[in-house]
Backbone bond lengths (Angstrom), bond angles and torsions (degrees), N, CA, C in turn:
res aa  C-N    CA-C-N  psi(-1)  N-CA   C-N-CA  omega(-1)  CA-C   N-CA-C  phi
1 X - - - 1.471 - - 1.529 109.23 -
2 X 1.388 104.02 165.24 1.369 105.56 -168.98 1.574 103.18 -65.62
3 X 1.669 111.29 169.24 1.753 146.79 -176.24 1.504 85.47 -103.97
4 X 1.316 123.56 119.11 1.437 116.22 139.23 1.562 108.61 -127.88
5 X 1.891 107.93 153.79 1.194 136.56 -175.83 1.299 113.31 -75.12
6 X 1.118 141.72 117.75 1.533 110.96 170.94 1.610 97.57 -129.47
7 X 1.256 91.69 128.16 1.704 105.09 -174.39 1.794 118.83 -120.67
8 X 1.420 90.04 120.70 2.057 112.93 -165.17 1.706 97.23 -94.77
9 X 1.080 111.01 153.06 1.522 121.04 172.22 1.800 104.39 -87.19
10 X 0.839 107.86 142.98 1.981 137.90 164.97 1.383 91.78 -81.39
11 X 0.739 169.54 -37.37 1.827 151.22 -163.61 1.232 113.54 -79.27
12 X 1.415 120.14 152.09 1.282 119.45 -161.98 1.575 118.58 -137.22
13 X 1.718 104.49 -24.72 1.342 126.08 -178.44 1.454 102.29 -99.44
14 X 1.953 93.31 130.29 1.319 108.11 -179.06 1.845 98.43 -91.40
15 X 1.597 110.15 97.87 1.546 106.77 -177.11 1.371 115.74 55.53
16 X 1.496 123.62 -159.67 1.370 129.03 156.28 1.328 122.07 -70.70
17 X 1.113 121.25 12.06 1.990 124.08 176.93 1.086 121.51 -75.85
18 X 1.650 118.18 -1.30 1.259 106.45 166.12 1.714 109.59 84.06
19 X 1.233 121.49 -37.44 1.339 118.69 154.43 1.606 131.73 -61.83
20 X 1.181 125.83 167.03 1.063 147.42 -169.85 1.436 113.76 -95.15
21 X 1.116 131.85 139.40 1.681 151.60 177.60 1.134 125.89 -139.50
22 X 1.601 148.86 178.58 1.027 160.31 -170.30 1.490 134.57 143.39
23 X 1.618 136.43 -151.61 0.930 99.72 152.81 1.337 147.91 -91.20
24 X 1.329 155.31 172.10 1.621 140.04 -171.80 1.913 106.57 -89.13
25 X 1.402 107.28 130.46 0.930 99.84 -171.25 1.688 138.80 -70.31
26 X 1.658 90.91 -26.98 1.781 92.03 168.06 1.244 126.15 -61.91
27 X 1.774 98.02 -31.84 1.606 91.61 174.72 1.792 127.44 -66.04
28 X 1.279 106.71 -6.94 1.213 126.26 -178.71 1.704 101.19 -86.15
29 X 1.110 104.72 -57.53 1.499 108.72 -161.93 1.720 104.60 -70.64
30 X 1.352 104.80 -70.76 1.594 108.01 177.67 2.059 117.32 -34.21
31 X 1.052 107.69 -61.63 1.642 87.50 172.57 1.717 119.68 -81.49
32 X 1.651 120.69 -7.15 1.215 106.56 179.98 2.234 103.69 -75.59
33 X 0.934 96.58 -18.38 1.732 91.68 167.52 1.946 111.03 -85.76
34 X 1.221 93.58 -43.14 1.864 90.55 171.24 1.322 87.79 -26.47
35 X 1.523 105.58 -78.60 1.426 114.70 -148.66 1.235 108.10 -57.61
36 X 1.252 121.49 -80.75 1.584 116.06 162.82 1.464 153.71 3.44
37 X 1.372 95.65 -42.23 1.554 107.15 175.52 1.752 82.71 -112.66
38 X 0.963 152.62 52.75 1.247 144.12 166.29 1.770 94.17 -125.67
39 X 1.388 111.17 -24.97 1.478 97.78 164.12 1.845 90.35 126.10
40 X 1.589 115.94 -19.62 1.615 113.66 -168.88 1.491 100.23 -62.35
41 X 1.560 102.78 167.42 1.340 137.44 145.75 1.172 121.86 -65.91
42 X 1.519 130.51 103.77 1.573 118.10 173.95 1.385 108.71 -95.91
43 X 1.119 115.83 170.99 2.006 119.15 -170.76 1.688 80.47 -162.24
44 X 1.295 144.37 140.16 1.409 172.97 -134.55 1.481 104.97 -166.79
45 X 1.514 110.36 111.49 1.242 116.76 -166.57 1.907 110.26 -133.37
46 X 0.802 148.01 118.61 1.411 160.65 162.08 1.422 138.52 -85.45
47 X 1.562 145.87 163.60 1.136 101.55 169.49 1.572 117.07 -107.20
48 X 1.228 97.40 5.83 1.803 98.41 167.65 1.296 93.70 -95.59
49 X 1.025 145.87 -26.61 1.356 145.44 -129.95 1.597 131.45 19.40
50 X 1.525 140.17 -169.93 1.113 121.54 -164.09 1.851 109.65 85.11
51 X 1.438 121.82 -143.19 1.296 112.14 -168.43 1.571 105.91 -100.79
52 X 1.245 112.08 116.62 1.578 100.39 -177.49 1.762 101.26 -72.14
53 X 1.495 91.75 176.57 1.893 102.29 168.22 1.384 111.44 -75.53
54 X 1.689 105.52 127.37 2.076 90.07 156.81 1.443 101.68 -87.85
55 X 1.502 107.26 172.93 1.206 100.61 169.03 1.456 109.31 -106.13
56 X 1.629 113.33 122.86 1.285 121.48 171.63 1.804 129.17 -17.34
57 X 1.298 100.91 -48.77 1.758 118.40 -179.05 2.159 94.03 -53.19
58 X 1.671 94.49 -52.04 2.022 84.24 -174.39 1.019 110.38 -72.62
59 X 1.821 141.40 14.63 1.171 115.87 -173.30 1.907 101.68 -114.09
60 X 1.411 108.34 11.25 1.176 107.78 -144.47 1.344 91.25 -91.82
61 X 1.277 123.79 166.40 2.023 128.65 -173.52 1.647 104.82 -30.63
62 X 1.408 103.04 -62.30 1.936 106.46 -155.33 1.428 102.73 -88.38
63 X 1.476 109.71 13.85 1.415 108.84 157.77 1.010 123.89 -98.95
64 X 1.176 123.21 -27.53 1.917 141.05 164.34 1.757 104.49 -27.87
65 X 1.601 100.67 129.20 1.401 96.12 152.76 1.017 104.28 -138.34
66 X 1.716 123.17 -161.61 1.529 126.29 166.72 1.383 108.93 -56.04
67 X 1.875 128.99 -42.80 0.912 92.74 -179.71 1.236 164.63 -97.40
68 X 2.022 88.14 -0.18 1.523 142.29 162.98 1.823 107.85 -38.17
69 X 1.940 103.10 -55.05 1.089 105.67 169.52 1.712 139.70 -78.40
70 X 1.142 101.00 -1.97 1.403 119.47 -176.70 1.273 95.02 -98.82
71 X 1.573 131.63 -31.88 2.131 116.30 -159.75 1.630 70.71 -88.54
72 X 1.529 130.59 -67.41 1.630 107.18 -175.85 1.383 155.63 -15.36
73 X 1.678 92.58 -45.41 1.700 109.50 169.73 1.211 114.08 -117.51
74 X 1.998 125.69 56.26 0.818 166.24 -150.29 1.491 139.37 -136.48
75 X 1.275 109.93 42.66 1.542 116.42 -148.18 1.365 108.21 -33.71
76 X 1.412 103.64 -72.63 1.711 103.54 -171.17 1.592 115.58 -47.44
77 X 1.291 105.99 -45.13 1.674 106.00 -179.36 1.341 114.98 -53.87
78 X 1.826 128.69 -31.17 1.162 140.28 -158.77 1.882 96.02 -93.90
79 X 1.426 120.03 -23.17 1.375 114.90 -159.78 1.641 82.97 -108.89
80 X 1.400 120.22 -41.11 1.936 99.46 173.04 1.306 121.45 -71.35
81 X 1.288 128.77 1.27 1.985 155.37 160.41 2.005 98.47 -50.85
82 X 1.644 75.06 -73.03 1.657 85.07 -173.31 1.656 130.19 -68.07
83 X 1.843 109.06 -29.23 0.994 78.48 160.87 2.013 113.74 -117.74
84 X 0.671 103.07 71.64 1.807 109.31 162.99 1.406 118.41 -11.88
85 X 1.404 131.59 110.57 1.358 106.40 158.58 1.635 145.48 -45.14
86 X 1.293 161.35 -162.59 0.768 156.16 168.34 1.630 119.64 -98.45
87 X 1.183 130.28 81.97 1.528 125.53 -167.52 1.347 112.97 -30.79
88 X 1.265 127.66 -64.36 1.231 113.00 174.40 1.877 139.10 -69.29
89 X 1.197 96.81 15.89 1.910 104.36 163.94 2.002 93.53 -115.91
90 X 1.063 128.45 17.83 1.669 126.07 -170.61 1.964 98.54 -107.92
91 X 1.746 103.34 109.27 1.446 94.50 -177.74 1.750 105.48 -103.81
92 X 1.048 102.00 152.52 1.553 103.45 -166.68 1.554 110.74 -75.42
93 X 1.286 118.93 -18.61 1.559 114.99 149.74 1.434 127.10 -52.20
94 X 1.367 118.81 -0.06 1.580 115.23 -169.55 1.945 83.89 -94.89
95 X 1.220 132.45 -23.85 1.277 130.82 -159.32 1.593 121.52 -132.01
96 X 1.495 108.20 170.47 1.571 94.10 -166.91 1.640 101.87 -124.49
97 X 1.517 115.26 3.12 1.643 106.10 157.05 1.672 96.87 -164.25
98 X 1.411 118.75 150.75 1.391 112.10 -178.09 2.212 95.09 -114.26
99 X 1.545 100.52 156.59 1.343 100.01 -166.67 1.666 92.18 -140.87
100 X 1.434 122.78 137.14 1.253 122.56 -172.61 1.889 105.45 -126.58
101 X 1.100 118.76 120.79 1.331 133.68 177.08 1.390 119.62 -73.73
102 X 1.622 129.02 129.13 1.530 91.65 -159.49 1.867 97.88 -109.82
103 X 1.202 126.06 -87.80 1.708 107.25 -135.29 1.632 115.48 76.46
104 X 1.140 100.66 167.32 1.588 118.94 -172.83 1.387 105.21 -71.06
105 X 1.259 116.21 -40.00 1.314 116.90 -157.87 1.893 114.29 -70.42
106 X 1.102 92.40 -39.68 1.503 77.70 166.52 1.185 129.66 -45.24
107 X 1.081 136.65 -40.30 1.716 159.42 165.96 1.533 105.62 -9.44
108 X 1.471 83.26 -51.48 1.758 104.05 -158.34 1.987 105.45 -83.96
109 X 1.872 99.31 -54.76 1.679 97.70 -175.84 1.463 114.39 -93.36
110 X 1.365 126.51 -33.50 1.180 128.87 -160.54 1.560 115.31 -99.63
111 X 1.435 113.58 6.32 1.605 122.47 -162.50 1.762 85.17 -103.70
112 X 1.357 108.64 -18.15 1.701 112.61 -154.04 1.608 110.21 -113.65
113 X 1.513 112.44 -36.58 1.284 152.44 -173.20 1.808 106.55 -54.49
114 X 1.344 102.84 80.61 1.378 113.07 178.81 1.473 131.45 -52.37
115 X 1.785 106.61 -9.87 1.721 126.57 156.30 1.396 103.42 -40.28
116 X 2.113 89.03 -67.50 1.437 94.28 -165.87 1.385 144.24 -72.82
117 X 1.353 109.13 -17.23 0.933 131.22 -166.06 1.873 98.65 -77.22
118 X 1.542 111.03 -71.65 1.344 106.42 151.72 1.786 135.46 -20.66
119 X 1.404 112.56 -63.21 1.116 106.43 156.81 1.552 133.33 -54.89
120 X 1.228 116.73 -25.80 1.373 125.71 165.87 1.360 118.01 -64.67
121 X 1.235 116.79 -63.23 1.715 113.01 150.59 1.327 155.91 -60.06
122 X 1.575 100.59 6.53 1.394 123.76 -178.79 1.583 98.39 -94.59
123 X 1.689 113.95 -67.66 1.413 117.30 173.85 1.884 111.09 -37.17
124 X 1.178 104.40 -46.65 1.794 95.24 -173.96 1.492 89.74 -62.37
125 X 1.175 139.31 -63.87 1.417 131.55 -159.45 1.298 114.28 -44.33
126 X 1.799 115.51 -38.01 1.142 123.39 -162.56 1.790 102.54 -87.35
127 X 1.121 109.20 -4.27 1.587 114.75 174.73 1.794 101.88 91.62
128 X 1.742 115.99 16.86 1.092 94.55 173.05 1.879 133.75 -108.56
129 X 0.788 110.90 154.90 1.833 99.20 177.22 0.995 125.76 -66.71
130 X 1.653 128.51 139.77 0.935 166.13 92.22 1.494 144.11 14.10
131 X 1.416 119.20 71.17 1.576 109.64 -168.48 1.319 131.48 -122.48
132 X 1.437 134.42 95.57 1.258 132.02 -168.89 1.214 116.94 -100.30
133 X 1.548 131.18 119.27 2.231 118.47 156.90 1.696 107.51 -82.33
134 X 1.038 99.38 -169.30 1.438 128.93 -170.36 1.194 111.98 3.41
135 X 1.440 137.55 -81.81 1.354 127.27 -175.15 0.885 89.44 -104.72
136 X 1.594 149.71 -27.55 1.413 114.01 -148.98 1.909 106.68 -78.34
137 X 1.166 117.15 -4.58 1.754 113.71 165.58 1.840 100.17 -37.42
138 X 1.069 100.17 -29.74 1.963 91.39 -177.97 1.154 103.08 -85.02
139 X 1.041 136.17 18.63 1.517 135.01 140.58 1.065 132.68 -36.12
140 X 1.721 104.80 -50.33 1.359 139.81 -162.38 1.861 106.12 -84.54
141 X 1.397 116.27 -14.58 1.317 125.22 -167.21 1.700 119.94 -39.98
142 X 1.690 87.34 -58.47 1.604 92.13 161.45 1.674 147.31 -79.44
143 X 1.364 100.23 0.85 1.572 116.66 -143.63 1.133 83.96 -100.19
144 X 1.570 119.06 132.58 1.438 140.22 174.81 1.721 102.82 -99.63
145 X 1.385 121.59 162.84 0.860 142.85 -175.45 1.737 115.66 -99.89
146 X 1.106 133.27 163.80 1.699 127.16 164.29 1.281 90.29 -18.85
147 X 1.511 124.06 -101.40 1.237 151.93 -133.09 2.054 102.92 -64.23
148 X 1.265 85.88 15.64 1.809 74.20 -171.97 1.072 134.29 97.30
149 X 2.004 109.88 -51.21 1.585 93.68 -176.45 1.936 121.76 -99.78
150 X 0.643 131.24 -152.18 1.456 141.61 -170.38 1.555 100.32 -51.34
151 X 1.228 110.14 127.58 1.750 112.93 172.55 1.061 109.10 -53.60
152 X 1.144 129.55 -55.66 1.784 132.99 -175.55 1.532 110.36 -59.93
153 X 1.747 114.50 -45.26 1.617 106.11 174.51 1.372 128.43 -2.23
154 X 0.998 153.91 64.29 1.744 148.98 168.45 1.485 101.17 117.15
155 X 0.901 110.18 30.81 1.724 103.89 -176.68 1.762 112.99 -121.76
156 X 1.186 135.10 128.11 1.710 126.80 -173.02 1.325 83.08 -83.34
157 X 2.007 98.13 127.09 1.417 130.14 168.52 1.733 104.50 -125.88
158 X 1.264 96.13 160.63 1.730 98.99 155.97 1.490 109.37 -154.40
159 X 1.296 131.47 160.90 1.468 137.15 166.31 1.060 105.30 -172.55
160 X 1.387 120.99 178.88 1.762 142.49 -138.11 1.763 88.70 -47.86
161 X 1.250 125.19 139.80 1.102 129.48 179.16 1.490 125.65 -99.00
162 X 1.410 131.14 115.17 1.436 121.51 -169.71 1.536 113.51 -44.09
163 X 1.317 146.11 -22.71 1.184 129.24 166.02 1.948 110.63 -69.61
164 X 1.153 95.40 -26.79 1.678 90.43 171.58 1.122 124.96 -91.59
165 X 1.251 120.79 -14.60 1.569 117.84 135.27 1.386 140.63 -58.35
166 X 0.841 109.35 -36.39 1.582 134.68 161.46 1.546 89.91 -52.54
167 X 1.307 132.76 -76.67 1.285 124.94 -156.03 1.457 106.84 -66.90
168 X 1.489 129.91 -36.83 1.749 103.30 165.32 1.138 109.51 -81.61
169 X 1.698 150.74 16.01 1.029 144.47 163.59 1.462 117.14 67.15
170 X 1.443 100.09 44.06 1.734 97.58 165.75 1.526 101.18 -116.46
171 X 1.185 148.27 22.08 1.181 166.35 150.31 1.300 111.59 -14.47
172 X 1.068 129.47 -54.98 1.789 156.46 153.41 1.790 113.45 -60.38
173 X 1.068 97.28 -25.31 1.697 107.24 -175.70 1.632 130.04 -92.34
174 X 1.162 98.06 -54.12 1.506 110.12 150.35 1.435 139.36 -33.68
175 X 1.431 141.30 116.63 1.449 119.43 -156.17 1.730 91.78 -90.49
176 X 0.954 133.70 3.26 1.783 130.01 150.95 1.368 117.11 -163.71
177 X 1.068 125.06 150.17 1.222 146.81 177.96 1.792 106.89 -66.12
178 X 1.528 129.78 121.12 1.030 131.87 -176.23 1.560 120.49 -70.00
179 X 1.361 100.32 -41.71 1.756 108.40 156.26 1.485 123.05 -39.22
180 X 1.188 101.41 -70.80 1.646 124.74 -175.85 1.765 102.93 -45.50
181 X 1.251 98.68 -52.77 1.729 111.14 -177.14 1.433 96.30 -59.64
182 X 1.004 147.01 -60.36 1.549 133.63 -156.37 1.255 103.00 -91.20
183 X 1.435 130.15 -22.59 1.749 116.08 157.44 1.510 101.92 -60.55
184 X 0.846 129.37 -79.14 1.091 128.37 -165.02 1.087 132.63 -30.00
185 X 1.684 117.09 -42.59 1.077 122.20 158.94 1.353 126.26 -75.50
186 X 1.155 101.99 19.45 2.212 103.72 -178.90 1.469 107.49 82.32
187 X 1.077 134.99 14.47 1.451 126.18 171.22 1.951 93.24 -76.73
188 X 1.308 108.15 168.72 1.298 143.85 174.84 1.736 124.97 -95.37
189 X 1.421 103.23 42.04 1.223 124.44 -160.04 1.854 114.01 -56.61
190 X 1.162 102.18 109.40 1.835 101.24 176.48 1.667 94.39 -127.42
191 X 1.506 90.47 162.67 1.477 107.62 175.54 1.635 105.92 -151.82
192 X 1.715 91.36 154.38 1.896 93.30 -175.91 1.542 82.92 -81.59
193 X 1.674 84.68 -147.05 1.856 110.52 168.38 1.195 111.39 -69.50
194 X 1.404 110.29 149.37 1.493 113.35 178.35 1.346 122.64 -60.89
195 X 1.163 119.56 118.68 2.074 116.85 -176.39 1.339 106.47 94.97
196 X 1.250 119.75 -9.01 1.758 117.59 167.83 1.350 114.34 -108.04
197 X 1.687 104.67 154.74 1.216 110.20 -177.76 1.520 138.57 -54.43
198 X 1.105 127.98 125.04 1.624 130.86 174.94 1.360 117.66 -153.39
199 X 1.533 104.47 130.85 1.366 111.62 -172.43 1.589 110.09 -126.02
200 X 0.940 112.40 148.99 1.612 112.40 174.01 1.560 114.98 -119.29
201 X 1.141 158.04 144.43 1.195 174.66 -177.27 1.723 115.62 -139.34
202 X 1.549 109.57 125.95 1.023 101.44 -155.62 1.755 79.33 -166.38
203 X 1.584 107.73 114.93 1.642 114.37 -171.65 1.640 96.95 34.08
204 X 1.661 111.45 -139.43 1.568 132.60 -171.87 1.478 96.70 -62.23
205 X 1.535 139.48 -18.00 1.627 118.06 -166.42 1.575 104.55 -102.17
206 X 1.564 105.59 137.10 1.228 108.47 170.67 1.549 106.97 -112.02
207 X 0.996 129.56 141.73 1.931 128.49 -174.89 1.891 85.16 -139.33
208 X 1.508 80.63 136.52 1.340 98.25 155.71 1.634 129.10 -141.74
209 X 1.814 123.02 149.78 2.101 84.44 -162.59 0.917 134.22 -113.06
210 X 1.580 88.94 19.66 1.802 92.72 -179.54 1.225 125.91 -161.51
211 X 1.242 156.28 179.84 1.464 130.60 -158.50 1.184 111.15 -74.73
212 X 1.676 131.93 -35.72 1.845 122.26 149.26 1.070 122.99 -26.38
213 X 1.007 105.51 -51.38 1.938 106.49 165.38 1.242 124.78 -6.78
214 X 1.408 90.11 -70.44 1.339 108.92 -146.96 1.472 123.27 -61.09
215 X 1.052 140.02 -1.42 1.312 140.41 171.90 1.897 115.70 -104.07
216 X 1.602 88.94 -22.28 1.587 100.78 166.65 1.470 122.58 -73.72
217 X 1.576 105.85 -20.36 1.513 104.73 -166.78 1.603 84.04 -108.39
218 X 1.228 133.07 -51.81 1.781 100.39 170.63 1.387 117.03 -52.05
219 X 1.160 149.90 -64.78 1.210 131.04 161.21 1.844 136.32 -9.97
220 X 1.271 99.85 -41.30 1.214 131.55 177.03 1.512 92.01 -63.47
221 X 1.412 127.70 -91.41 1.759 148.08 -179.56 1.626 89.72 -37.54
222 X 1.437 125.53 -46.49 2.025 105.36 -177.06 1.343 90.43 -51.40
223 X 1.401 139.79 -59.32 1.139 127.66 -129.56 1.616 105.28 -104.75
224 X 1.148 112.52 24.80 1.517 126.01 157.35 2.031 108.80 -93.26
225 X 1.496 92.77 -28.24 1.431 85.25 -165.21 1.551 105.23 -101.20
């Protein structure tokens, strides 16, 4: 059965606010069982590696779900959490699609993070898929395609949506807007309702925009492979 990558952000600071960030945990939990009970290989990759940050806000009561509570009381899932490989010793030949969970924090290491970005463009070369929710679509910010320009260029994407940023009010906080980034770069940017599920698929990229997502857009990436 398939190898999948799943790669968490190292950042921890939400901007200068003095709060805390990282990655969100459903998005972690909800497709690491997709995958899981689908029969894959998971491998947990970072770019410090070791224990990435959650972010406090996903661990809190009305963020809890089944599957939040199930990766928790989860030994192995909780001890391959902590220790993460190191993104940059992780070659995309060891695997057959890489999938990135978002939270804020990516924004900051993994939008910039020349591991990832590389690895992001190695898998398309290699013919493999591609899967981002909520913020982590700004993953994709830098990552060119064969042809040179922007991976997203002409392709239907979606992720965290500036009105749903707007509604937790980090709008101002964020060093870019995930929307804005994939127009910009020529993607084909749609979004459902805010807080409901929507996924886009488009060749190897799967985007999904919001933490509902997230079990729709791994689902989505099984069925590429």
């Amino acid at each position: 059965m398939a190898n999948i990558l799943v790669v968490l952000t190292s950042h921890d600071q939400l901007g200068d606010t003095g709060r805390k960030t990282g990655f969100w945990l459903e998005e972690l939990a909800a497709p690491y069982y997709a995958f899981h009970d689908a029969g894959a290989t998971l491998t947990l990759a970072s770019p410090r590696g070791g224990q990435p940050p959650l972010d406090p806000k996903s661990d809190e009561p009305d963020a809890q779900t089944e599957a939040t509570r199930r990766f928790q009381s989860d030994a192995d899932a909780m001890k391959a959490l902590a220790n993460t490989r190191k993104l940059s010793e992780v070659a995309i030949g060891e695997f057959d699609a890489v999938f990135y969970p978002g939270g804020h924090g990516p924004l900051w290491d993994l939008a910039e993070d020349p591991a990832s970005i590389g690895l992001i463009e190695a898998a398309v070369r290699a013919g493999k898929p591609v899967g981002a929710v909520c913020h982590a679509p700004g993953v994709l910010r830098h990552a060119e395609g064969v042809d040179g320009k922007p991976l997203v260029a002409g392709k239907r994407v979606t992720g965290f949506s500036n009105s749903e940023e707007e509604a937790v009010g980090l709008t101002e906080v964020v060093p870019f807007l995930v929307e804005d980034v994939l127009k910009a770069n020529g993607g084909h940017y749609s979004q459902g309702a805010d807080w409901a599920s929507h996924v886009q698929t488009d060749g190897l990229l799967v985007t999904g925009q919001n933490p509902a997502s997230s079990a729709d857009a791994a689902k989505a990436l099984l069925s590429l492979l």
